[in-house]
N, CA and C atoms as an extended XYZ file, in Angstrom:
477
Properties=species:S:1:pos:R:3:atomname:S:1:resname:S:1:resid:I:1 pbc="F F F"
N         0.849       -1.172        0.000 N   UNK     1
C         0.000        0.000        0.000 CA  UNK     1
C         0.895        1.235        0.000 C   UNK     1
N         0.820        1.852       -1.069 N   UNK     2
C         1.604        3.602       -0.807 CA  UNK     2
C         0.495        4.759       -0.448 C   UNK     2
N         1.093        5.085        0.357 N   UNK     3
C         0.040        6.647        0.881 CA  UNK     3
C         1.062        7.523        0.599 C   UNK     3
N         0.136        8.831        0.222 N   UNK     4
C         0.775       10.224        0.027 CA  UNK     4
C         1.169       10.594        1.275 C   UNK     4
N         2.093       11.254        1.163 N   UNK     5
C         1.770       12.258        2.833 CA  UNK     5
C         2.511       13.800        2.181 C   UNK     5
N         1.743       14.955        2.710 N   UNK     6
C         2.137       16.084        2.090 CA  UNK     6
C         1.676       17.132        3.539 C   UNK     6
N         1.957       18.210        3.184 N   UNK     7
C         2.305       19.329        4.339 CA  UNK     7
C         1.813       20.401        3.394 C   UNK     7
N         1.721       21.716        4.391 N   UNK     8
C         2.050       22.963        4.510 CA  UNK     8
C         1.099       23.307        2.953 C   UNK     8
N         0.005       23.070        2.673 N   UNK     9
C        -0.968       23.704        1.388 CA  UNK     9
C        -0.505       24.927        1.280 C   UNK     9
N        -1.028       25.528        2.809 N   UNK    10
C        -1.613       26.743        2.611 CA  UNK    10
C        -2.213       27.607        1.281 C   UNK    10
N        -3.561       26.994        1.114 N   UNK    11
C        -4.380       26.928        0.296 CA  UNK    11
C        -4.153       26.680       -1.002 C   UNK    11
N        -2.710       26.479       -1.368 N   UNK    12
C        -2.360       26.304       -2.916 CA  UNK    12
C        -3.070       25.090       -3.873 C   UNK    12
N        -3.870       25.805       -4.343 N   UNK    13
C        -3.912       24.756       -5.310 CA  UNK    13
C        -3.669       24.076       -6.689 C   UNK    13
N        -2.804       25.032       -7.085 N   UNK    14
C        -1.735       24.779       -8.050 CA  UNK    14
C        -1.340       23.120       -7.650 C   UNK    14
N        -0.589       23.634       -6.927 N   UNK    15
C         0.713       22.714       -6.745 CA  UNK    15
C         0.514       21.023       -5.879 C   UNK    15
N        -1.119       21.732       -5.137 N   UNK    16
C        -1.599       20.823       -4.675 CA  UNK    16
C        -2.204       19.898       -6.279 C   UNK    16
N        -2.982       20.007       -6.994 N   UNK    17
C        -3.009       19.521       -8.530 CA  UNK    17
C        -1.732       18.649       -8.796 C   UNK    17
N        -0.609       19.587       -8.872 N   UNK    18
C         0.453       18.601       -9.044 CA  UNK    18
C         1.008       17.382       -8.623 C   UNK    18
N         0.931       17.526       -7.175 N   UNK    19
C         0.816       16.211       -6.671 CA  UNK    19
C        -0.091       15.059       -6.252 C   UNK    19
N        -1.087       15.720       -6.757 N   UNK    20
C        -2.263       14.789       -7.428 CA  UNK    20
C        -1.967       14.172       -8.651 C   UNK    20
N        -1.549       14.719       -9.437 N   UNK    21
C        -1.298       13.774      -10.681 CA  UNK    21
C         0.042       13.496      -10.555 C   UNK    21
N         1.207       13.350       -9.816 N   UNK    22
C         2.315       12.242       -9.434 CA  UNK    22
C         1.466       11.543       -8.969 C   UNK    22
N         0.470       11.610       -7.535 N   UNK    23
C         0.165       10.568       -6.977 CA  UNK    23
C        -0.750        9.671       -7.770 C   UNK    23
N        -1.732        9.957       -9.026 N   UNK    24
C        -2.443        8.972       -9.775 CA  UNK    24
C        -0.900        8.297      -10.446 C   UNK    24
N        -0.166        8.807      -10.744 N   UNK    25
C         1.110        8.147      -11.182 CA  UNK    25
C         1.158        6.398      -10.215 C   UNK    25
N         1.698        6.883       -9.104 N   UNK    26
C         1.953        6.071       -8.350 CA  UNK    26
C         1.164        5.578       -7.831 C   UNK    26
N         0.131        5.455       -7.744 N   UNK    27
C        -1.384        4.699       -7.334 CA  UNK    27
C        -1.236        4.569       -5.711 C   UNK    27
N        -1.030        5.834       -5.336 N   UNK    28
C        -1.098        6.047       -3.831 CA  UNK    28
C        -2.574        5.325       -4.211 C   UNK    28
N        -3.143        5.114       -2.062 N   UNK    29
C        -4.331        4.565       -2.150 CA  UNK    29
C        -4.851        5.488       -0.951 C   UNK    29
N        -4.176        6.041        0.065 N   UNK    30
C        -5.003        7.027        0.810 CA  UNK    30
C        -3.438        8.290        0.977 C   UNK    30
N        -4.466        9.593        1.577 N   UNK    31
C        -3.447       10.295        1.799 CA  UNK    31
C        -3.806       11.034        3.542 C   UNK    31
N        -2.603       11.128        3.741 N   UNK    32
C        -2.047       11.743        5.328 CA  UNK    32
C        -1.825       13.066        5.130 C   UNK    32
N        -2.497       14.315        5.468 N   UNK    33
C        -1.678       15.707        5.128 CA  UNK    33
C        -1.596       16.333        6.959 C   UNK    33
N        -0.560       16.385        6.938 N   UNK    34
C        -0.032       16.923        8.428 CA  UNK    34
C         0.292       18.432        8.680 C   UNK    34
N        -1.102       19.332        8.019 N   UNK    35
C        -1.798       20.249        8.912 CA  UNK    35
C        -1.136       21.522        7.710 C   UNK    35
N        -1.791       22.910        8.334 N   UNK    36
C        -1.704       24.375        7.482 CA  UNK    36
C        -1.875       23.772        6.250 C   UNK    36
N        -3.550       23.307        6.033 N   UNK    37
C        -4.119       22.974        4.966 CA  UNK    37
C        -4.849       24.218        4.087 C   UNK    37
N        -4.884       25.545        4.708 N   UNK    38
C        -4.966       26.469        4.031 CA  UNK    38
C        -6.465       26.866        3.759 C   UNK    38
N        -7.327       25.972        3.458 N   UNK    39
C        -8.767       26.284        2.280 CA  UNK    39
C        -8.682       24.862        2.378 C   UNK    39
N       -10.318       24.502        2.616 N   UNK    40
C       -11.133       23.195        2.298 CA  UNK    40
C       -10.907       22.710        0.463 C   UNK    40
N       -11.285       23.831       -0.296 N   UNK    41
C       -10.273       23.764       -1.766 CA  UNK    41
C        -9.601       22.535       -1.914 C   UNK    41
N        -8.033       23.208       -0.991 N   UNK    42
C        -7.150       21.976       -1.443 CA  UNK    42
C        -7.864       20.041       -1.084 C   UNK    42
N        -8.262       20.296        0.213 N   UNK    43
C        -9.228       18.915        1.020 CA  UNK    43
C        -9.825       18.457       -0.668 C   UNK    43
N       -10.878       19.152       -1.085 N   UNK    44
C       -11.312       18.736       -2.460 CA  UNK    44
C       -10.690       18.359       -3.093 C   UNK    44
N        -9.669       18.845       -3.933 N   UNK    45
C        -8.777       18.127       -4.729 CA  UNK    45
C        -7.912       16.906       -4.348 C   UNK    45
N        -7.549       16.494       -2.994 N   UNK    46
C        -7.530       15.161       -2.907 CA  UNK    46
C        -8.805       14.420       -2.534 C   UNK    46
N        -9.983       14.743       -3.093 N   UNK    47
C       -10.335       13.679       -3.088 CA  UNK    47
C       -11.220       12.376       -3.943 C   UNK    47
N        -9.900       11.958       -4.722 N   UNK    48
C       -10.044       10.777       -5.108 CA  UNK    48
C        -9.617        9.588       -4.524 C   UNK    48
N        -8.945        9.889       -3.018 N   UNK    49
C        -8.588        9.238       -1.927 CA  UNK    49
C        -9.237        9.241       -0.508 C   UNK    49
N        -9.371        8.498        0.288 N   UNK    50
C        -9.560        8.914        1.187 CA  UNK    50
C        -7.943        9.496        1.922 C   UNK    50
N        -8.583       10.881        2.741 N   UNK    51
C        -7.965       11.849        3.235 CA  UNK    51
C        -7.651       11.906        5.006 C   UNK    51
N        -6.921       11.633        5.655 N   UNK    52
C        -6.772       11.878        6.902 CA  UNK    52
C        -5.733       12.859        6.880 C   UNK    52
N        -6.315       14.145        8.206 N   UNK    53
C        -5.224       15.615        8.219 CA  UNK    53
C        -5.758       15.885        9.512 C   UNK    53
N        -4.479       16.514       10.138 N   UNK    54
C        -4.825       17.228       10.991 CA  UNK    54
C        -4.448       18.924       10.807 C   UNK    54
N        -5.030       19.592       11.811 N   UNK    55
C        -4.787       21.016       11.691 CA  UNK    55
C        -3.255       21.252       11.993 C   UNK    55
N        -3.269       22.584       11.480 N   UNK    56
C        -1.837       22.881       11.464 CA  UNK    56
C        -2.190       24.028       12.121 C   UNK    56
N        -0.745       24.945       12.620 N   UNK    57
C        -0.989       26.395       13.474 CA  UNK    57
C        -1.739       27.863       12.818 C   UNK    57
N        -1.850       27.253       11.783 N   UNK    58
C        -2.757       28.143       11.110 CA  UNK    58
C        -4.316       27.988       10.426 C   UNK    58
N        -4.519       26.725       10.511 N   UNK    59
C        -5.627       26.251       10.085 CA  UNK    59
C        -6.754       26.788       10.905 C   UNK    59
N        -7.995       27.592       10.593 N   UNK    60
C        -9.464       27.462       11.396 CA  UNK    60
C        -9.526       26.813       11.641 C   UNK    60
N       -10.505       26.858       12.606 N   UNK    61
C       -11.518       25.640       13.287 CA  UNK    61
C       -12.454       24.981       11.755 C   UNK    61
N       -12.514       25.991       10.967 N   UNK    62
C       -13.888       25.977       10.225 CA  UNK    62
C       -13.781       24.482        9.374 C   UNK    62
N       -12.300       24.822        9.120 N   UNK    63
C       -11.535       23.636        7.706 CA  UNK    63
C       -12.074       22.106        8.377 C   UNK    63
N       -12.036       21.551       10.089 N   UNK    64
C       -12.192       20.301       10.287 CA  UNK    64
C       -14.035       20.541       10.173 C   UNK    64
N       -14.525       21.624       10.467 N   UNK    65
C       -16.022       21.549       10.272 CA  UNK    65
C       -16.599       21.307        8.748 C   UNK    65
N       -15.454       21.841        7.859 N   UNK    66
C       -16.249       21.587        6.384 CA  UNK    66
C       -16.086       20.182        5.771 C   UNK    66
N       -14.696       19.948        6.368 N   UNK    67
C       -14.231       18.651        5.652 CA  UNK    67
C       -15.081       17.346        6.412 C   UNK    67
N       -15.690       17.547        7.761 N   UNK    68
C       -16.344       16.311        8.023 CA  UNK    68
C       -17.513       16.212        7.274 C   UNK    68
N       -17.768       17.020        6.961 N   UNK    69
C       -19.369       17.183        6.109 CA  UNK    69
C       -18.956       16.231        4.985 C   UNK    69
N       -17.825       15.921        4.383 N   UNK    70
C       -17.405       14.977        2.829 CA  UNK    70
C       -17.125       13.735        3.627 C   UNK    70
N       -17.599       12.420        2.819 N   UNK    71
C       -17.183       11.580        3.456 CA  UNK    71
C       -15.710       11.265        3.066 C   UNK    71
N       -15.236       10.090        3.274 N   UNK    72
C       -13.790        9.688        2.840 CA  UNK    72
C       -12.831       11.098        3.526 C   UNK    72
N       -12.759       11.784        4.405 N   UNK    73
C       -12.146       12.639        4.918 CA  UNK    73
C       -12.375       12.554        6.285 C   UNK    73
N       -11.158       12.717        6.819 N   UNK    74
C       -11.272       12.610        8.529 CA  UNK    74
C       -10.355       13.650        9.077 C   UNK    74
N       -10.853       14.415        9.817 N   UNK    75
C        -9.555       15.711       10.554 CA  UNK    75
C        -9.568       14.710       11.679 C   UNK    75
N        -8.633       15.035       12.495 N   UNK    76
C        -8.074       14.415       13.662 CA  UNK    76
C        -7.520       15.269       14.366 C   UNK    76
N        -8.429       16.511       14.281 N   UNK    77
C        -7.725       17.862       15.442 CA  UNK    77
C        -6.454       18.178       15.166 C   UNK    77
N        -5.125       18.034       16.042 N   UNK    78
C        -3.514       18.128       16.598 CA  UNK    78
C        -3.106       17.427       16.491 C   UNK    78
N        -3.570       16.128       16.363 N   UNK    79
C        -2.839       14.620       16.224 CA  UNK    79
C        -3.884       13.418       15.652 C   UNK    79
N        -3.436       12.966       15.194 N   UNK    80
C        -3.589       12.013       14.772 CA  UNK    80
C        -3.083       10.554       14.481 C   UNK    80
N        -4.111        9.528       14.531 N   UNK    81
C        -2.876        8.032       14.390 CA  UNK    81
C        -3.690        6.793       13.788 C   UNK    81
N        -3.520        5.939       12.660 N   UNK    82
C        -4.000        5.259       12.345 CA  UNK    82
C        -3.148        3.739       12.149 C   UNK    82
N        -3.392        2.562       12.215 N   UNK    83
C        -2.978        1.369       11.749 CA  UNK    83
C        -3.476        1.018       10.533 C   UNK    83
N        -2.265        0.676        9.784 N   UNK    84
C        -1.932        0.399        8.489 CA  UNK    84
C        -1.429       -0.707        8.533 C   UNK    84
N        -1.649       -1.690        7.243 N   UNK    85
C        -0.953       -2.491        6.893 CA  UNK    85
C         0.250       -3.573        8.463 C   UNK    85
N        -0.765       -3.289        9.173 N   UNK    86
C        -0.039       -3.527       10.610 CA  UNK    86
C         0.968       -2.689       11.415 C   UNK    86
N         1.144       -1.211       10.461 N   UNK    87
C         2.148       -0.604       11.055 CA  UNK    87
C         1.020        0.369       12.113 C   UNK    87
N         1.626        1.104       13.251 N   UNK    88
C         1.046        2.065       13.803 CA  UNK    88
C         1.692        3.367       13.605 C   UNK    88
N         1.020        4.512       12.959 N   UNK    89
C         0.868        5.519       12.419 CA  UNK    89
C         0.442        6.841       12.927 C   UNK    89
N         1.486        7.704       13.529 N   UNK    90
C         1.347        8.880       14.078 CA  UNK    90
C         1.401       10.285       13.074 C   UNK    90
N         0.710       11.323       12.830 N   UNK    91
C         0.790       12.399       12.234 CA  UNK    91
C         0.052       13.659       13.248 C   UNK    91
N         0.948       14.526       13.304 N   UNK    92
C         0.796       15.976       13.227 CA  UNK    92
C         1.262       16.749       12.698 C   UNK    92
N         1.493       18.358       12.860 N   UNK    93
C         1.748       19.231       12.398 CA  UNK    93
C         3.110       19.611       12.565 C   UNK    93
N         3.452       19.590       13.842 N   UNK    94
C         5.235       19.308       14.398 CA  UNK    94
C         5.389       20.925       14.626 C   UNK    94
N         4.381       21.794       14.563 N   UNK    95
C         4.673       23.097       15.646 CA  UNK    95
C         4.864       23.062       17.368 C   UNK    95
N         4.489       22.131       17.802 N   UNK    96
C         4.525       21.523       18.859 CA  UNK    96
C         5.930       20.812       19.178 C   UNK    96
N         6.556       21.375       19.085 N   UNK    97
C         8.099       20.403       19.029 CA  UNK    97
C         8.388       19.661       20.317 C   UNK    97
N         8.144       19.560       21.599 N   UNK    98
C         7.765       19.103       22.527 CA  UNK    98
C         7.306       17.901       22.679 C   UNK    98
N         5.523       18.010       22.167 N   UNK    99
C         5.286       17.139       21.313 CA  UNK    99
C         5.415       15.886       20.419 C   UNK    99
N         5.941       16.336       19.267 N   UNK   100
C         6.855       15.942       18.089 CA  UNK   100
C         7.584       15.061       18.227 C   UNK   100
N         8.267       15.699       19.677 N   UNK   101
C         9.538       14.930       20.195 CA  UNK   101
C         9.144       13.874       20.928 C   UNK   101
N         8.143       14.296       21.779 N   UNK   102
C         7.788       12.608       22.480 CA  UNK   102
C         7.095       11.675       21.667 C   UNK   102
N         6.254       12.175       20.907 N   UNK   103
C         5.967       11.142       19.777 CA  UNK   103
C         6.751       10.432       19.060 C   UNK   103
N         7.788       11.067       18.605 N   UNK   104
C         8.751       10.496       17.693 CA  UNK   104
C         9.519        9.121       18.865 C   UNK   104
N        10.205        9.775       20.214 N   UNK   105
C        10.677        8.806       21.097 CA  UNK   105
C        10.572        8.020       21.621 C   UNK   105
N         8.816        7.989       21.785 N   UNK   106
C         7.843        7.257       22.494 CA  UNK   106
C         7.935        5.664       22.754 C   UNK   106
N         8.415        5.238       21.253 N   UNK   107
C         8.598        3.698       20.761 CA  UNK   107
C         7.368        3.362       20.874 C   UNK   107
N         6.153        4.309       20.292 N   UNK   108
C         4.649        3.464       20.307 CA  UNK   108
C         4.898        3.091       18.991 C   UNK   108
N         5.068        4.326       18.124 N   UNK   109
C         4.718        4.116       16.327 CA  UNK   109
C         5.734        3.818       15.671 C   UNK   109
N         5.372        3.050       14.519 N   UNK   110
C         6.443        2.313       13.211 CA  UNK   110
C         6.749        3.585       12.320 C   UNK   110
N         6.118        5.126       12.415 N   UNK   111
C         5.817        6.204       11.235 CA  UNK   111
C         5.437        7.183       12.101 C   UNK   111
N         6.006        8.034       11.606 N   UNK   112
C         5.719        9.850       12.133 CA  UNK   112
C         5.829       10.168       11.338 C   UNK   112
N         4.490       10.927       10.959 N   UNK   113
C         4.442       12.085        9.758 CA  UNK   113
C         4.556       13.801       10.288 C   UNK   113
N         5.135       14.627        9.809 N   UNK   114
C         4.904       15.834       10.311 CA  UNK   114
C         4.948       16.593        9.054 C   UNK   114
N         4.756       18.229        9.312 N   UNK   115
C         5.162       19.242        9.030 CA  UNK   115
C         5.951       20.495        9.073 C   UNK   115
N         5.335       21.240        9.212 N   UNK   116
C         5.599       22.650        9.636 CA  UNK   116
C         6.860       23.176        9.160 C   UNK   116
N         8.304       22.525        9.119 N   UNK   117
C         9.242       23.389        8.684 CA  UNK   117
C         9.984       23.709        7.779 C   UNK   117
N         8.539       23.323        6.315 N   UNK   118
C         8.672       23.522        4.911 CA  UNK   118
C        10.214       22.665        4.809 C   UNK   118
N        10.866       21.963        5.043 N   UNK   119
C        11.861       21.506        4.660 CA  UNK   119
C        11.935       19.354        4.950 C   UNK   119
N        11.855       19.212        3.501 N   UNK   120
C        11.812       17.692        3.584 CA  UNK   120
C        12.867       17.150        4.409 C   UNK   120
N        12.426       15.787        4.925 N   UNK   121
C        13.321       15.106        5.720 CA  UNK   121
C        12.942       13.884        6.346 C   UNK   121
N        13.819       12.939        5.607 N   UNK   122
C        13.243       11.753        6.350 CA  UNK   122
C        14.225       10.785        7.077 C   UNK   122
N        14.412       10.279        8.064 N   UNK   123
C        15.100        9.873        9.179 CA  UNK   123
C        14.179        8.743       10.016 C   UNK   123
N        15.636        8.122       10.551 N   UNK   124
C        14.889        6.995       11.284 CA  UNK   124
C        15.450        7.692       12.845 C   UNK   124
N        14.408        7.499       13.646 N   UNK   125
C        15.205        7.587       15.346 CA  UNK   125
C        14.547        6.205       15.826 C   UNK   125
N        15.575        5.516       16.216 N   UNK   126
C        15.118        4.524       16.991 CA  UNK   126
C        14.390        2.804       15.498 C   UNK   126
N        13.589        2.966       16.471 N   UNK   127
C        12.885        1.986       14.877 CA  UNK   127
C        11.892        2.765       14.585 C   UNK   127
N        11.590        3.899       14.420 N   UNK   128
C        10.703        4.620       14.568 CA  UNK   128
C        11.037        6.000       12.843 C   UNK   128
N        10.353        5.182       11.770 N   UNK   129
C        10.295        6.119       10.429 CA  UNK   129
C        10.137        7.428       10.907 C   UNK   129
N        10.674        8.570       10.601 N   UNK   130
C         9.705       10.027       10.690 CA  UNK   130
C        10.192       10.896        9.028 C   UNK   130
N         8.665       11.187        8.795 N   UNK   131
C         8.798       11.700        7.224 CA  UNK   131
C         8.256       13.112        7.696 C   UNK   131
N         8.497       14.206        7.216 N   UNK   132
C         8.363       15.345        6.516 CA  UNK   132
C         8.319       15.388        5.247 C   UNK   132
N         7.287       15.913        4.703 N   UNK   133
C         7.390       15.869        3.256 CA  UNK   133
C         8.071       17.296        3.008 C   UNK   133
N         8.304       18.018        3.757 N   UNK   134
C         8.701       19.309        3.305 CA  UNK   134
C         6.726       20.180        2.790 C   UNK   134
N         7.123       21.357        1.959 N   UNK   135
C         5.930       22.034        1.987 CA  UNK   135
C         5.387       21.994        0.536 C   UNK   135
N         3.618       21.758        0.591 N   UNK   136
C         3.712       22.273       -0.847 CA  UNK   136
C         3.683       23.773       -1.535 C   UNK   136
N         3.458       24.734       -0.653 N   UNK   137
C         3.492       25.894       -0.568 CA  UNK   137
C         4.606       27.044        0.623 C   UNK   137
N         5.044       27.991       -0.178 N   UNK   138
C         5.823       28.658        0.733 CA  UNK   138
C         7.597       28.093        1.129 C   UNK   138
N         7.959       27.588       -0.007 N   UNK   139
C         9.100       26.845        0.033 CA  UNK   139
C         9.707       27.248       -1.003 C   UNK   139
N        11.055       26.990       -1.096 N   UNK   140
C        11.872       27.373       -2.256 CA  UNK   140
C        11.567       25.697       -3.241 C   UNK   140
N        11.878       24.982       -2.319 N   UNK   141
C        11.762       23.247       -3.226 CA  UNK   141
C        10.644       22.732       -2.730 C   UNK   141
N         9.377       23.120       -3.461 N   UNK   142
C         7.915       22.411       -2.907 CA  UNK   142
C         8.221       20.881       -2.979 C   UNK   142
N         7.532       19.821       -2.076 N   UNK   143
C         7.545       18.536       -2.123 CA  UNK   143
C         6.437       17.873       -1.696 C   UNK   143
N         6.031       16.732       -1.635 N   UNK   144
C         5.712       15.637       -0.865 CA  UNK   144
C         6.291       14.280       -0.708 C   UNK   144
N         5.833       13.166        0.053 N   UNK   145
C         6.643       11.943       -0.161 CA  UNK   145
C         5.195       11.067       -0.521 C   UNK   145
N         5.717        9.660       -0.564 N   UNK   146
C         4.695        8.978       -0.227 CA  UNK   146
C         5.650        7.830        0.360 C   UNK   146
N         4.857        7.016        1.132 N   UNK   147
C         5.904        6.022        1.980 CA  UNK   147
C         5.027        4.458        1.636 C   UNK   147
N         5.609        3.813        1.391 N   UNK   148
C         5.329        2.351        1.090 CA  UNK   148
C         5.122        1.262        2.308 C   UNK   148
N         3.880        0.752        2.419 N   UNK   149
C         3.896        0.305        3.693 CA  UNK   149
C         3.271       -1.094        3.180 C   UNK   149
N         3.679       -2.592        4.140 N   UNK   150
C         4.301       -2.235        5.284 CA  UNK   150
C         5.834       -2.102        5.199 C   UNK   150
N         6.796       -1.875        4.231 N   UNK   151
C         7.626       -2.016        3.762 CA  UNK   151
C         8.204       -0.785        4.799 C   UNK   151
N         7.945       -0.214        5.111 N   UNK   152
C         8.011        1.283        5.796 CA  UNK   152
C         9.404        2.184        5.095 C   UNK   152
N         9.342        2.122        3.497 N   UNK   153
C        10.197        3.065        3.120 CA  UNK   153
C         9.320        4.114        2.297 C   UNK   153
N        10.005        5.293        2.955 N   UNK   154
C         9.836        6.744        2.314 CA  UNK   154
C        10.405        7.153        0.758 C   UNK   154
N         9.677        8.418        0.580 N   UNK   155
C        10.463        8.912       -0.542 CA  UNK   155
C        10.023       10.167       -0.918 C   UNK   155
N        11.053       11.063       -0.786 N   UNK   156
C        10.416       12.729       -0.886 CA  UNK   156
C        10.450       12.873       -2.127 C   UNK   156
N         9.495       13.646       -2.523 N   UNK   157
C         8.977       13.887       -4.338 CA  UNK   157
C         9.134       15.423       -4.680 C   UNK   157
N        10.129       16.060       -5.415 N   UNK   158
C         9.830       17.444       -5.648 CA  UNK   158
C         8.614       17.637       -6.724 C   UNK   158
N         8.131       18.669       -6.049 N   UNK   159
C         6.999       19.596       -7.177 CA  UNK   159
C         7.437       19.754       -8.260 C   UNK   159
């Protein structure tokens, strides 16, 4: 199973498009966006997937109120965590660095997804994956990844 995972919209939907059509490329099958989703907009354009996101430090309240109204979309507030393919699956926004950090250390999850500091990066701590896709907006090198599970390898994608 490959899932998208992407960051930082802030409402673009240019670029959000773009990695919609890499991801029909690669036949992602759901996508993870870890928060400053910008505009319900972008939420629309992924969805030919089902969508799990949480808010980011800039996101309204309004964005998890519009997007529950669509089905195949789930906000998950500040955090979020799902099981996959047997892996266990943590995502937030990673403004919370505190946070971030105990999640990542925790040794609960196989995957940490984050955001926030427009800059891709993917690293292992521990046995514990953590992806940043970097941003699709507001970056010099827009990106996303998508990570292959349960295989648990990453891969950052430039715009």
């Amino acid at each position: 199973m490959r899932v998208g995972v992407l960051s930082d919209t802030h409402g673009c939907i240019d670029r959000t498009l773009q990695a919609v059509r890499l991801w029909e490329s690669l036949h992602i099958a759901m996508v993870i966006h870890c928060g400053d989703v910008g505009s319900p907009d972008v939420l629309d354009r992924l969805g030919r997937w089902p969508v799990h996101f949480v808010l980011g430090n800039v996101d309204p309240a309004a964005i998890s109120r519009e997007a529950m109204a669509v089905e195949g979309r789930t906000c998950h507030g500040r955090f979020g965590s799902l099981e996959l393919e047997g892996k266990r699956i943590a995502f937030l926004h990673g403004d919370d660095t505190k946070r971030l950090r105990q999640t990542i250390h925790s040794g609960k999850w196989d995957l940490v997804c984050c955001g926030h500091t427009h800059v891709a990066e993917i690293k292992t701590v521990n046995q514990t994956l953590v992806v940043n896709p970097g941003a699709v907006q507001r970056s010099s090198r827009p990106s996303v990844a998508i990570v292959d599970l349960p295989r648990l390898q990453a891969t950052p994608i430039s715009l």
